[in-house]
OpenMM code with the backbone's topology and positions (N, CA, C; nanometers):
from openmm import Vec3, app, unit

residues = "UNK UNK UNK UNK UNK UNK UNK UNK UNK UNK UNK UNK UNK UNK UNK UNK UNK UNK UNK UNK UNK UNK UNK UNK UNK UNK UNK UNK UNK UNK UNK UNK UNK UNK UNK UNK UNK UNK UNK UNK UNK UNK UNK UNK UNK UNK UNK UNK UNK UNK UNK UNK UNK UNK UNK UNK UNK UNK UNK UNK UNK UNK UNK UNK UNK UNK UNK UNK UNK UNK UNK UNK UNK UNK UNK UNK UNK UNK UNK UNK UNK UNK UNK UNK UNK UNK UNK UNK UNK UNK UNK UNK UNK UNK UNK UNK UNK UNK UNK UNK UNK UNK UNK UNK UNK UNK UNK UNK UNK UNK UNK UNK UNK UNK UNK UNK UNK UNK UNK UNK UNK UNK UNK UNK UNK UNK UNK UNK UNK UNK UNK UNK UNK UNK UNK UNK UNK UNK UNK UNK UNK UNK UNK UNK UNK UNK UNK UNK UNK UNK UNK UNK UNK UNK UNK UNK UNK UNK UNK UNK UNK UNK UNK UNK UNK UNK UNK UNK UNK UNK UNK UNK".split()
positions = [
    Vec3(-0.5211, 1.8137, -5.3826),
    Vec3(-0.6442, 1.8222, -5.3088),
    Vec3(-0.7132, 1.6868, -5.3012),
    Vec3(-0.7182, 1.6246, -5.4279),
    Vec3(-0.7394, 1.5089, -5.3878),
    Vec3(-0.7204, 1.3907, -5.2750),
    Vec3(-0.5758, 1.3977, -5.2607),
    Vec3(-0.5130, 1.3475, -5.1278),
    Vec3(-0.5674, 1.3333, -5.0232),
    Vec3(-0.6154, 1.4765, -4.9489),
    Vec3(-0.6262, 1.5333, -4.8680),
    Vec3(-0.8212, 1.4381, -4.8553),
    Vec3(-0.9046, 1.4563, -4.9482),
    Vec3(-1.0035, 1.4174, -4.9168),
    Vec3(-1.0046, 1.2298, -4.9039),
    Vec3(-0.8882, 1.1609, -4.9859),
    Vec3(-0.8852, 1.0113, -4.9498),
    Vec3(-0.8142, 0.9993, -4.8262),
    Vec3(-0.7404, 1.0698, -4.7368),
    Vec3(-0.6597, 1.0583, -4.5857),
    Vec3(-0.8179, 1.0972, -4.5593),
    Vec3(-0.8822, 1.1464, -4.5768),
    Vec3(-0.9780, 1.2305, -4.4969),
    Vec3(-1.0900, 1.1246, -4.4637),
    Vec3(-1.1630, 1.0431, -4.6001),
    Vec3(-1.2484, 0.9070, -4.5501),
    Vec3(-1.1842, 0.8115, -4.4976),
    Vec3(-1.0134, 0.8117, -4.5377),
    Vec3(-0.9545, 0.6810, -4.5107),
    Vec3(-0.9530, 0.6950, -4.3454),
    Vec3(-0.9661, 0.8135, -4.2455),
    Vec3(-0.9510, 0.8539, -4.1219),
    Vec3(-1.0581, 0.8321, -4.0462),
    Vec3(-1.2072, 0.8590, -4.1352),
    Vec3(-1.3068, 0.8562, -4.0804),
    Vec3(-1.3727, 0.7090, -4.1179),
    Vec3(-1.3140, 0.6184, -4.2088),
    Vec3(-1.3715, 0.4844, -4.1812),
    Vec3(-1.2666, 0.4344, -4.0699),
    Vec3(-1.1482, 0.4558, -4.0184),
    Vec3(-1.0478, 0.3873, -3.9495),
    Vec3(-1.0935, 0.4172, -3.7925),
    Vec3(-1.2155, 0.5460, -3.8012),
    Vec3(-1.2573, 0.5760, -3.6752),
    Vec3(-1.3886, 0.4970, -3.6285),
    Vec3(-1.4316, 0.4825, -3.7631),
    Vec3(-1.5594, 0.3550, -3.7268),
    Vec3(-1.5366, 0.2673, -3.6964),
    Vec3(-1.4089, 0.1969, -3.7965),
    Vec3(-1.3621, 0.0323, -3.7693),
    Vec3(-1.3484, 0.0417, -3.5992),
    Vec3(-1.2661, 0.1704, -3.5195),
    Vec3(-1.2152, 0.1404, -3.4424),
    Vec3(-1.3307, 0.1596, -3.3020),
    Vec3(-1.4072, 0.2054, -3.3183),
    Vec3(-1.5452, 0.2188, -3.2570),
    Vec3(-1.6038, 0.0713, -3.2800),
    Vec3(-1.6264, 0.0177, -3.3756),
    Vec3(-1.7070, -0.1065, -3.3904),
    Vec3(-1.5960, -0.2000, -3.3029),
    Vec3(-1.5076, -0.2169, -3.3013),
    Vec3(-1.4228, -0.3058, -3.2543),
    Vec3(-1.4166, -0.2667, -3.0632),
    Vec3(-1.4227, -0.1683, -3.0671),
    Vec3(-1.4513, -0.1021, -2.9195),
    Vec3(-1.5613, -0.1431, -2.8981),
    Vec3(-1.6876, -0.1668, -2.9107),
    Vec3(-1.8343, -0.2000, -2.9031),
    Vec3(-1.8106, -0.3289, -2.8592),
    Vec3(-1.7090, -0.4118, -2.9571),
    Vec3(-1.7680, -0.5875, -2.9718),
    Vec3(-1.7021, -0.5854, -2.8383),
    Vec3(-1.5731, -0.5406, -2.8021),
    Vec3(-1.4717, -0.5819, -2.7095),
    Vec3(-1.5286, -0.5411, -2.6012),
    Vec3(-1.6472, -0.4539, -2.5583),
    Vec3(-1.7021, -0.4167, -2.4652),
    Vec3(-1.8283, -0.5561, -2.4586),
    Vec3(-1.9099, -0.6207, -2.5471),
    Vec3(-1.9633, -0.6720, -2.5355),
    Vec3(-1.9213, -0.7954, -2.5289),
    Vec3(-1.8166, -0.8657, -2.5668),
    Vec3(-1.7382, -0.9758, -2.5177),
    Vec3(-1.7314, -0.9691, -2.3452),
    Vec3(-1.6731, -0.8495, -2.3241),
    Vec3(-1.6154, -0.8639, -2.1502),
    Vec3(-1.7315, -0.8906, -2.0983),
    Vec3(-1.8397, -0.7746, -2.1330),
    Vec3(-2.0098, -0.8522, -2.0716),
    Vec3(-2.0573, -0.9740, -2.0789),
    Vec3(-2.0246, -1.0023, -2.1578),
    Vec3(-2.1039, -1.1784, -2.1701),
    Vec3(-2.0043, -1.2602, -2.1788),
    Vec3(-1.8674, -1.2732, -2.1420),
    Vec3(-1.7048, -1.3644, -2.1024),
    Vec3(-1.7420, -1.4129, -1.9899),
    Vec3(-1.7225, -1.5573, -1.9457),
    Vec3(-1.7329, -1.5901, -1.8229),
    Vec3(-1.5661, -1.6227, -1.7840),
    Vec3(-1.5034, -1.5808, -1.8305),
    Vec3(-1.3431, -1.5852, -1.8273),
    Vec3(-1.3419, -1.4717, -1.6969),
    Vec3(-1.2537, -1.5948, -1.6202),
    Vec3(-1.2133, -1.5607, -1.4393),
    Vec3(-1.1062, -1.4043, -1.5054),
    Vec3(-1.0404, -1.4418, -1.5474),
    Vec3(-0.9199, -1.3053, -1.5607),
    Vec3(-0.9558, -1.1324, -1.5869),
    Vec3(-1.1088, -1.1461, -1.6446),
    Vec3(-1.1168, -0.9998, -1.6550),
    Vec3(-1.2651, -1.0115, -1.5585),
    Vec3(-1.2769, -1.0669, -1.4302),
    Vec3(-1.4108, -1.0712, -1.3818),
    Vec3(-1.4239, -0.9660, -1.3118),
    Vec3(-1.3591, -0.8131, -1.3120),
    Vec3(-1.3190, -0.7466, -1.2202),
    Vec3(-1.3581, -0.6193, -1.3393),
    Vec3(-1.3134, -0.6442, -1.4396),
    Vec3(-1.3937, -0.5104, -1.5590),
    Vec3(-1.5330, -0.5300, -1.6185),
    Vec3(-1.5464, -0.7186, -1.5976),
    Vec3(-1.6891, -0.7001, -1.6567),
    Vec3(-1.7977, -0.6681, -1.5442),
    Vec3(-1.7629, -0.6324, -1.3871),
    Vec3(-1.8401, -0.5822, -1.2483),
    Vec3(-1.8245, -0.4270, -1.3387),
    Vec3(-1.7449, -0.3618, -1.3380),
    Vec3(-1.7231, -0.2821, -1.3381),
    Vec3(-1.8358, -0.1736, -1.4486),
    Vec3(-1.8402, -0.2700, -1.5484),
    Vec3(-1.8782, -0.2138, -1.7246),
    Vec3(-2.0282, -0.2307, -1.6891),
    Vec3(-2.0739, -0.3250, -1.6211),
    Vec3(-2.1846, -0.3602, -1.5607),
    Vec3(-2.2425, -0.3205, -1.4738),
    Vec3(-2.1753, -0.2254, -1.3994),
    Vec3(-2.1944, -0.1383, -1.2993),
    Vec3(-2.2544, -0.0035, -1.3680),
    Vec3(-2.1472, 0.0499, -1.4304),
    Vec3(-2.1524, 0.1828, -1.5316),
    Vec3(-2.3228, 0.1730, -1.6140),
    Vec3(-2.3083, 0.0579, -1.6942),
    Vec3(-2.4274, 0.0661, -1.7577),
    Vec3(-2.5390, 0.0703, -1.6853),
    Vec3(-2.5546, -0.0578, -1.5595),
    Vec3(-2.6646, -0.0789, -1.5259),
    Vec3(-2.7148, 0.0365, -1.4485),
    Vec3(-2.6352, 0.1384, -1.4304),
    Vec3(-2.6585, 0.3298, -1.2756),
    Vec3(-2.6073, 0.3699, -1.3666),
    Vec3(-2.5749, 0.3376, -1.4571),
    Vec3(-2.5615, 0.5281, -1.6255),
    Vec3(-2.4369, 0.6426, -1.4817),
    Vec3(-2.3719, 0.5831, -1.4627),
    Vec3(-2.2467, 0.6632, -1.3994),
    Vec3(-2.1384, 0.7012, -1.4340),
    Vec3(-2.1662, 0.6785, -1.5498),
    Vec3(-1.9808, 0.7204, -1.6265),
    Vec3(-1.9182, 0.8245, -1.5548),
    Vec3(-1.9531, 0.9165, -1.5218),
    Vec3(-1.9132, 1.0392, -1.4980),
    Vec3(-1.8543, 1.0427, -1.3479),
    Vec3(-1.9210, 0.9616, -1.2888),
    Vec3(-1.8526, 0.9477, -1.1137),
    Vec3(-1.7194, 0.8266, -1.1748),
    Vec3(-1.7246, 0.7563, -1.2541),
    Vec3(-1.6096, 0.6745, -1.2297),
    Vec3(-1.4691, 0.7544, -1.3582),
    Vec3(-1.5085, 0.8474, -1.3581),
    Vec3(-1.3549, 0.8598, -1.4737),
    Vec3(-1.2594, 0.9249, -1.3603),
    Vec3(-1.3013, 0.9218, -1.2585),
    Vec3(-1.1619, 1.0095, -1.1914),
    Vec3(-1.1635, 0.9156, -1.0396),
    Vec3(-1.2340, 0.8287, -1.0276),
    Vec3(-1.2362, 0.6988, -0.9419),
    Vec3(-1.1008, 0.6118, -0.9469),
    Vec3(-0.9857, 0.5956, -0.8786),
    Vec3(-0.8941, 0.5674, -0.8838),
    Vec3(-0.9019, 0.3783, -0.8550),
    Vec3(-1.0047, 0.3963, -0.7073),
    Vec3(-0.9962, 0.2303, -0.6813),
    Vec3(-1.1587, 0.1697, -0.7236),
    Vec3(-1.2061, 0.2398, -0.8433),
    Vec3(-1.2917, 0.1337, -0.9241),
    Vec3(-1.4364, 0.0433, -0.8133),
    Vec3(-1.4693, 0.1588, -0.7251),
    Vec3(-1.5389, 0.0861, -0.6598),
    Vec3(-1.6304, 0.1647, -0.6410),
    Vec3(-1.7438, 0.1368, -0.5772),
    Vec3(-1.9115, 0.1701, -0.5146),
    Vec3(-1.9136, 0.3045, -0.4953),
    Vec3(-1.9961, 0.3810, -0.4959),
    Vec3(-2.0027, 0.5206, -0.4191),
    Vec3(-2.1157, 0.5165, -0.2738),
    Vec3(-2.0806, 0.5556, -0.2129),
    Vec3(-2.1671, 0.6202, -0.0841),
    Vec3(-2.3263, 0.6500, -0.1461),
    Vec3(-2.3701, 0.6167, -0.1189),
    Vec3(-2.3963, 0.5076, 0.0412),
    Vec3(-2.4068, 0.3536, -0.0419),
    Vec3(-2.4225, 0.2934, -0.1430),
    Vec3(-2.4322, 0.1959, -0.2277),
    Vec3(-2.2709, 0.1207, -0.2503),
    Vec3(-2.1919, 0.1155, -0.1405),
    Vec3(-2.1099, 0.0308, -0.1417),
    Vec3(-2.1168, -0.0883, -0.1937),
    Vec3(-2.0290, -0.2246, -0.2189),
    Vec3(-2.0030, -0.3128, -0.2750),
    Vec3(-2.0459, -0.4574, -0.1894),
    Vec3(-2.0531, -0.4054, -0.0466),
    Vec3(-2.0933, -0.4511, 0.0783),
    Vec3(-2.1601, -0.4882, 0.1397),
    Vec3(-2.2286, -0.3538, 0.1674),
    Vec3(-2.3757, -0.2859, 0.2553),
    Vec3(-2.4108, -0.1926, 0.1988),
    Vec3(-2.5821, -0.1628, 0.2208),
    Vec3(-2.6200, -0.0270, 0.1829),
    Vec3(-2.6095, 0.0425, 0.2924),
    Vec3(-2.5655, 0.1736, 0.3190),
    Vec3(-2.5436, 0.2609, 0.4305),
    Vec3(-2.6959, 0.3509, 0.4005),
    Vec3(-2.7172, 0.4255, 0.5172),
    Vec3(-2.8231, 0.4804, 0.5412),
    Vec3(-2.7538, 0.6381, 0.6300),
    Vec3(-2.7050, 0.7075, 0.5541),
    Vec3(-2.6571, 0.7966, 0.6544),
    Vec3(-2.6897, 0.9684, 0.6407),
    Vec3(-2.6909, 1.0040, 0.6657),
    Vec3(-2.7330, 1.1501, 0.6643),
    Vec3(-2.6031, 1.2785, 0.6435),
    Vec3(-2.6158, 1.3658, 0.5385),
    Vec3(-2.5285, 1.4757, 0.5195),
    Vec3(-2.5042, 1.5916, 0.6309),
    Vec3(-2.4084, 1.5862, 0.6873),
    Vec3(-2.4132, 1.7495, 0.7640),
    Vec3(-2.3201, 1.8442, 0.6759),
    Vec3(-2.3997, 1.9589, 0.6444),
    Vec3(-2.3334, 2.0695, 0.6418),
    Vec3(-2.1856, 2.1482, 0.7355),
    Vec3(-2.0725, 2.1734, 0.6759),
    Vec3(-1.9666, 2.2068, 0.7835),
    Vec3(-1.9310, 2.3135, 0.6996),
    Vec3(-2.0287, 2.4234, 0.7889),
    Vec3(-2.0825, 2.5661, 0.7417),
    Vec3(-1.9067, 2.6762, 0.7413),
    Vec3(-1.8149, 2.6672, 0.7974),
    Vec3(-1.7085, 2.7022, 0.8983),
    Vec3(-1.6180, 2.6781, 0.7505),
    Vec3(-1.6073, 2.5238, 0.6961),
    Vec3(-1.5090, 2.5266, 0.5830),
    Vec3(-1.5245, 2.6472, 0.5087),
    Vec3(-1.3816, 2.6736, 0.4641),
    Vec3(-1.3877, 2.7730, 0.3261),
    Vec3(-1.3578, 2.7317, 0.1605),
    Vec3(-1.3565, 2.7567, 0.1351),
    Vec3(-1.3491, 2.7318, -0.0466),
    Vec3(-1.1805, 2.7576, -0.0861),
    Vec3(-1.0751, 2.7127, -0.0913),
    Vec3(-0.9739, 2.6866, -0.1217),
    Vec3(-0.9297, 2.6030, -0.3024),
    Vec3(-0.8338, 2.6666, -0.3224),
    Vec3(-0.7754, 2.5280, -0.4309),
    Vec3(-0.7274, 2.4263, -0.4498),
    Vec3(-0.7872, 2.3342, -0.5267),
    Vec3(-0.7223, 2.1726, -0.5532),
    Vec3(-0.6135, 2.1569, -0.7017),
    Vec3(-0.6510, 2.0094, -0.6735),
    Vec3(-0.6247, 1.9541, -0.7810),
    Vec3(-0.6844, 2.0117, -0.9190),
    Vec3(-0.8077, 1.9819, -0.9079),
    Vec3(-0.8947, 2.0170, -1.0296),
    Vec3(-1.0275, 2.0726, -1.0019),
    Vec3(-0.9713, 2.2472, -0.9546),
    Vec3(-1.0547, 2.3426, -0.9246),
    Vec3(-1.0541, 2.4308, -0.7879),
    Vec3(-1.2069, 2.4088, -0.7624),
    Vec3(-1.2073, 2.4765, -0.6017),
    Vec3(-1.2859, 2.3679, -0.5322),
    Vec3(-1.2150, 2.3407, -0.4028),
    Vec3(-1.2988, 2.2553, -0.2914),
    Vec3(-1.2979, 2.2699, -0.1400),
    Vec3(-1.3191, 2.1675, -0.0961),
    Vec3(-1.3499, 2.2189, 0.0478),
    Vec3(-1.2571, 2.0934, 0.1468),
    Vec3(-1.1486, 2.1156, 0.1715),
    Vec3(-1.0592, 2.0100, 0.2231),
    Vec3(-1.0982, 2.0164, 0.3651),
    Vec3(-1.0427, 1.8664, 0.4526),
    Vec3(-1.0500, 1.8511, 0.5800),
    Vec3(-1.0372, 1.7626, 0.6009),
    Vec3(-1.0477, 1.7396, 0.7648),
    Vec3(-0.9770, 1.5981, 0.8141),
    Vec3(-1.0380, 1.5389, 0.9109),
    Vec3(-1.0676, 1.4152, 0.9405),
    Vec3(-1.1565, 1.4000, 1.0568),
    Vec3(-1.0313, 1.2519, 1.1337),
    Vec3(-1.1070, 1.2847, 1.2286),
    Vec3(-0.9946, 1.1993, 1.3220),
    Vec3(-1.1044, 1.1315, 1.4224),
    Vec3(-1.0442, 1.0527, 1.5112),
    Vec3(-1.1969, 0.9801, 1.6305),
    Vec3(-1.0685, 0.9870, 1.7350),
    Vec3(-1.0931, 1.0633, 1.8349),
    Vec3(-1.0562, 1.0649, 1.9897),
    Vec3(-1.1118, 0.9979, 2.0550),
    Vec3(-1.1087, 0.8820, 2.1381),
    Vec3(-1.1957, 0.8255, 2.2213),
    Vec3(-1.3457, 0.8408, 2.1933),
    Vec3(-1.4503, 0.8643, 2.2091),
    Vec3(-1.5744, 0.9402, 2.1644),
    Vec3(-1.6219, 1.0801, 2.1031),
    Vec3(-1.4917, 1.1138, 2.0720),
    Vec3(-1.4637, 1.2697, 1.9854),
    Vec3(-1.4781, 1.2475, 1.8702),
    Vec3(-1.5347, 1.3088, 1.7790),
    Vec3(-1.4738, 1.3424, 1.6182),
    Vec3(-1.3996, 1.4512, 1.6411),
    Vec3(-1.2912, 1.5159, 1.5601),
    Vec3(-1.2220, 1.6369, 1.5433),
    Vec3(-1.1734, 1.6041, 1.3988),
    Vec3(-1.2053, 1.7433, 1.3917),
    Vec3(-1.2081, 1.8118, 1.2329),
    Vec3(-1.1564, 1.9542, 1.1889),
    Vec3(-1.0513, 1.9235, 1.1500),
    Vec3(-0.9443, 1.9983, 1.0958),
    Vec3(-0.9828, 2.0718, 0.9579),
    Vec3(-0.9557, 2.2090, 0.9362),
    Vec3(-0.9638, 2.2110, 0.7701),
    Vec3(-0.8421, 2.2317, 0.7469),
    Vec3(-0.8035, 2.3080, 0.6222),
    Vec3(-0.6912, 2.3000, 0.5470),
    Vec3(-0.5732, 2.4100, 0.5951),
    Vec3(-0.6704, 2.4793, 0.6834),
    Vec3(-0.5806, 2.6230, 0.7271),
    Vec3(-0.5717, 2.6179, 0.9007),
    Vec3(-0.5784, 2.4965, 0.9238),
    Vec3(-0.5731, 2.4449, 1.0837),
    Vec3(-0.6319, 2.5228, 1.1860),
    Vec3(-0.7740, 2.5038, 1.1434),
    Vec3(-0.8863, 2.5602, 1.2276),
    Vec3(-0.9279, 2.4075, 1.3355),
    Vec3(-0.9233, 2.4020, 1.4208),
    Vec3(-0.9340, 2.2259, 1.5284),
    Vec3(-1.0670, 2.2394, 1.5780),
    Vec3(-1.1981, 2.1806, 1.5477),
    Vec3(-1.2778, 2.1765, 1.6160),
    Vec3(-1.3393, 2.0265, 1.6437),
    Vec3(-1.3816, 1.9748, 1.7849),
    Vec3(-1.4024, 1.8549, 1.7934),
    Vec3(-1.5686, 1.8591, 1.8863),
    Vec3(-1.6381, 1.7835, 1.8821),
    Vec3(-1.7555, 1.7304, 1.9315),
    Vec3(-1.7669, 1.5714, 1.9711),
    Vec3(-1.8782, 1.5547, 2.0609),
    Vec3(-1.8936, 1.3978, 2.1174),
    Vec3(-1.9719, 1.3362, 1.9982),
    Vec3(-1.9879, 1.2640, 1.9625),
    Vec3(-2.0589, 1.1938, 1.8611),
    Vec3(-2.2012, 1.2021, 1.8903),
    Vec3(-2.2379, 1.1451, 2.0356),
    Vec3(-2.4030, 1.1905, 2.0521),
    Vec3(-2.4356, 1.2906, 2.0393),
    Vec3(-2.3568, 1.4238, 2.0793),
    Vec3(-2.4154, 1.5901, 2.0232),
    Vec3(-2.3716, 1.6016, 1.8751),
    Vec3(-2.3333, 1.5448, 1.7983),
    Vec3(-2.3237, 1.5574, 1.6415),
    Vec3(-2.4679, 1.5140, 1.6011),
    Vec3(-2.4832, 1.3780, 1.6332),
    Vec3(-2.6188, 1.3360, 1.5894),
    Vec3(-2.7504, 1.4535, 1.6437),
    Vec3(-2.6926, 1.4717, 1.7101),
    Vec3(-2.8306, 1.6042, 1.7796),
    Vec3(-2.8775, 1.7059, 1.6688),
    Vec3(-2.6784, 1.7554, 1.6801),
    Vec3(-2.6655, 1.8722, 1.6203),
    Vec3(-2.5608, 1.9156, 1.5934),
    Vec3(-2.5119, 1.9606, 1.4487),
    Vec3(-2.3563, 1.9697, 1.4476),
    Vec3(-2.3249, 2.1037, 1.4610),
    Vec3(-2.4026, 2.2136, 1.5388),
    Vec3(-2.3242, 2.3486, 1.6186),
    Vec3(-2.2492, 2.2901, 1.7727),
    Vec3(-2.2662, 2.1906, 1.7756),
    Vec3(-2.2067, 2.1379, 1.9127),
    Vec3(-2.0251, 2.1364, 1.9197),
    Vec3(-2.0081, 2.1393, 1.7682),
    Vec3(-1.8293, 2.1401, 1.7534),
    Vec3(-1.7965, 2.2622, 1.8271),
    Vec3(-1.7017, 2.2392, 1.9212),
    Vec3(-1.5949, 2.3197, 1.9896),
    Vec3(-1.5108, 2.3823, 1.9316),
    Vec3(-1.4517, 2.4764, 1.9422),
    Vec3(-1.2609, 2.5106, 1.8956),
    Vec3(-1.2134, 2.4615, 1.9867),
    Vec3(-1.1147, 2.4329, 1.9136),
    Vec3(-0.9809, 2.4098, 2.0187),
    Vec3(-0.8375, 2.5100, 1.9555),
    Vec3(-0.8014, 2.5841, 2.0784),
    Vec3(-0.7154, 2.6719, 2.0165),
    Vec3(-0.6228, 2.6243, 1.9722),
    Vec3(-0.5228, 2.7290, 1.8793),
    Vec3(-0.3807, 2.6400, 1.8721),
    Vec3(-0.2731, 2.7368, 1.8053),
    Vec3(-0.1590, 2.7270, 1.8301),
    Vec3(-0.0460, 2.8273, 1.7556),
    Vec3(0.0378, 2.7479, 1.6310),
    Vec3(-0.0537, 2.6671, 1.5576),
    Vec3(0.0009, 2.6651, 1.4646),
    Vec3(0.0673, 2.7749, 1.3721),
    Vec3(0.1801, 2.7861, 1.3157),
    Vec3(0.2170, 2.8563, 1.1933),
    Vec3(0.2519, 2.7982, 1.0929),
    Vec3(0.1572, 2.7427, 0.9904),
    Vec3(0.1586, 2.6650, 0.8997),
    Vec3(0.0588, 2.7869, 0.7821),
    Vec3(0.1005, 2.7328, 0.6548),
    Vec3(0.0066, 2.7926, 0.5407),
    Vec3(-0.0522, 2.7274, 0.5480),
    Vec3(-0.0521, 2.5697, 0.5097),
    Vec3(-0.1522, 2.4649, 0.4854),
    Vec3(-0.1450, 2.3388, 0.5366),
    Vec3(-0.2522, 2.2680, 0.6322),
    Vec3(-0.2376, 2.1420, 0.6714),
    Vec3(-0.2582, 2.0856, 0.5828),
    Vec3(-0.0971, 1.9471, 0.5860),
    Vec3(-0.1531, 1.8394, 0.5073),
    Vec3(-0.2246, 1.7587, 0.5758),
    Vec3(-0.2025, 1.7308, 0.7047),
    Vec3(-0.2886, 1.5775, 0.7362),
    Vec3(-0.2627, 1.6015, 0.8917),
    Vec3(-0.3725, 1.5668, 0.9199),
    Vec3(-0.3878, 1.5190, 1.0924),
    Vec3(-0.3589, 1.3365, 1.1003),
    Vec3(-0.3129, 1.3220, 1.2764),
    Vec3(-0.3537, 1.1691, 1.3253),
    Vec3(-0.2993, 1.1750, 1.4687),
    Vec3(-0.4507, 1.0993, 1.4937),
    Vec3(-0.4200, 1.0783, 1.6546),
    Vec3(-0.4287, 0.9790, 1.6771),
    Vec3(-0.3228, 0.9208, 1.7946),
    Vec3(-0.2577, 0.7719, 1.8261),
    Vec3(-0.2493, 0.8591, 2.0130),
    Vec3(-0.3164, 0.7780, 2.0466),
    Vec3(-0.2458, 0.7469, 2.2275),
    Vec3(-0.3274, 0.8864, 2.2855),
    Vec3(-0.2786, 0.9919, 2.3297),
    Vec3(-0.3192, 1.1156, 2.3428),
    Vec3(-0.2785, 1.1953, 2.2818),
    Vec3(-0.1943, 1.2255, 2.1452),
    Vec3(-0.1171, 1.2664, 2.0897),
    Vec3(-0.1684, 1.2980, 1.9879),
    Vec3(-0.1637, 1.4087, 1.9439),
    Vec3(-0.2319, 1.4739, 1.7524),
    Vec3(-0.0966, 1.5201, 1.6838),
    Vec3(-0.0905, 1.4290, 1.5753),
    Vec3(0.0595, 1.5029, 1.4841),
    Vec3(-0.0282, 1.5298, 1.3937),
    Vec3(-0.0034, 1.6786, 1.3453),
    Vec3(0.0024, 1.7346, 1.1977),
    Vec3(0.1124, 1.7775, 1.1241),
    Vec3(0.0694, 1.7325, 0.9610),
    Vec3(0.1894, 1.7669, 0.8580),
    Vec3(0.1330, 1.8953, 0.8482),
    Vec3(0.2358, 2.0041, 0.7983),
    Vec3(0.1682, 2.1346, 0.7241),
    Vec3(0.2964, 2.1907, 0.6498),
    Vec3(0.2733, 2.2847, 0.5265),
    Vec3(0.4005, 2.2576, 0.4710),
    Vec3(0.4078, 2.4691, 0.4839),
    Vec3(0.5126, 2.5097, 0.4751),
    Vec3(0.4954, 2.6771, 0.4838),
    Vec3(0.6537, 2.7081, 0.4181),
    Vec3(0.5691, 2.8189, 0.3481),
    Vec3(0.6516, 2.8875, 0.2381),
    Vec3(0.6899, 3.0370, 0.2532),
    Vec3(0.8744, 2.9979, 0.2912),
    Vec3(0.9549, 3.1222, 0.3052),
    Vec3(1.0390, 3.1482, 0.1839),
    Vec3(1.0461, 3.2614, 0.1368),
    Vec3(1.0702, 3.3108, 0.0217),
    Vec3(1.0540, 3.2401, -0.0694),
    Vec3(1.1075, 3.1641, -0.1682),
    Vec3(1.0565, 3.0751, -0.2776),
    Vec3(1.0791, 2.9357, -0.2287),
    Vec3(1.1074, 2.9152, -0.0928),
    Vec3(1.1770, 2.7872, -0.0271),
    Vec3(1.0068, 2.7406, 0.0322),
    Vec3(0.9748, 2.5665, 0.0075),
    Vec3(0.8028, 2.5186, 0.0766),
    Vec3(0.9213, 2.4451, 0.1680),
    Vec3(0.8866, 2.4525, 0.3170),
    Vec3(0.9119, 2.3874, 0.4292),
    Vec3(0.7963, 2.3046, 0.4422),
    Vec3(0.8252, 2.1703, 0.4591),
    Vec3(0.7441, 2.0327, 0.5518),
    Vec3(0.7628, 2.0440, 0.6708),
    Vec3(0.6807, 2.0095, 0.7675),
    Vec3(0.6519, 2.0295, 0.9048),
    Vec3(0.6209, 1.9226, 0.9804),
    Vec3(0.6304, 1.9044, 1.0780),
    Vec3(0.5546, 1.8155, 1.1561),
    Vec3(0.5573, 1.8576, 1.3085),
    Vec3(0.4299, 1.8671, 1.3491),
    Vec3(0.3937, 1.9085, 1.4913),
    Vec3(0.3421, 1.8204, 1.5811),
    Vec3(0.3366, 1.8325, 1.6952),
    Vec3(0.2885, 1.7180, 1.7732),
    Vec3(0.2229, 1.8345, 1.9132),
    Vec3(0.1070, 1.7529, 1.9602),
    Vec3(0.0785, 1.7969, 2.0874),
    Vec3(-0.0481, 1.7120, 2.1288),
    Vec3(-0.0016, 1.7557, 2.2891),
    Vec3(-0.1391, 1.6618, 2.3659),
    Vec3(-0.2902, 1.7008, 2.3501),
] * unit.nanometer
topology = app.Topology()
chain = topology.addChain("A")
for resn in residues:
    res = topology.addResidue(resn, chain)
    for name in ("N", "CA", "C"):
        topology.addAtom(name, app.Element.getBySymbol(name[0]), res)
């Protein structure tokens, strides 16, 4: 029994040492004027100075959030896209979709290839202005829209017996 309680402080000072050493090495990168890590000490400096930890642990390219880009400040306004449904992700439930620019169109796809598009000046109005646009897709799930020329290809992948088929569709 004894043992068990010297592994036991010897674990919990090895967790301090390793915390204190995490602290300094965080406060080195802050105050390093060394070119090679000038890209984590933006970063650590970022976190602290907007208390954001939580938006950057699943942030892949380490950068700005909307509207407070790295750039410009954007000034833009939320619309509701009442029509999406609640589907599954990665990590949980969300609301997938796709937006594309037609000449002066937006079109916006969701995940179950519903096509609706509007002019950009009736969006700003009002976003009941989106259209359907019909379509005979037979897909379970769109992966991805893109339009080039007059042309819309979508991926969508659909599942016959235990077999997932990839797709690709095209139309004017």
């Amino acid at each position: 029994m004894n043992y068990l309680t010297i592994i036991k402080k010897i674990s919990v000072y090895m967790f301090y040492l390793l915390f204190i050493i995490f602290i300094c090495s965080l406060i080195y990168i802050i105050n390093s004027n060394e070119p090679s890590i000038k890209d984590s000490r933006r970063i650590i400096k970022s976190i602290i100075k907007k208390n954001t930890i939580s938006n950057h642990i699943f942030n892949d390219y380490r950068e700005e959030f909307l509207p407070n880009t790295q750039f410009i400040k954007l000034e833009y306004k939320k619309i509701d896209l009442d029509f999406l449904t609640l589907n599954d992700c990665y990590f949980g439930k969300c609301y997938t979709f796709y937006l594309e620019q037609y000449n002066d169109n937006l079109v916006i796809t969701d995940r179950f290839g519903s096509f609706r598009f509007a002019k950009f000046d009736e969006i700003k109005k009002d976003i009941n202005f989106l259209k359907i646009i019909p379509s005979n897709l037979n897909f379970d799930t769109i992966l991805d829209t893109f339009i080039v020329d007059d042309l819309i290809y979508v991926s969508g992948k659909k599942i016959n017996n235990n077999n997932t088929e990839l797709h690709v569709a095209r139309a004017k």
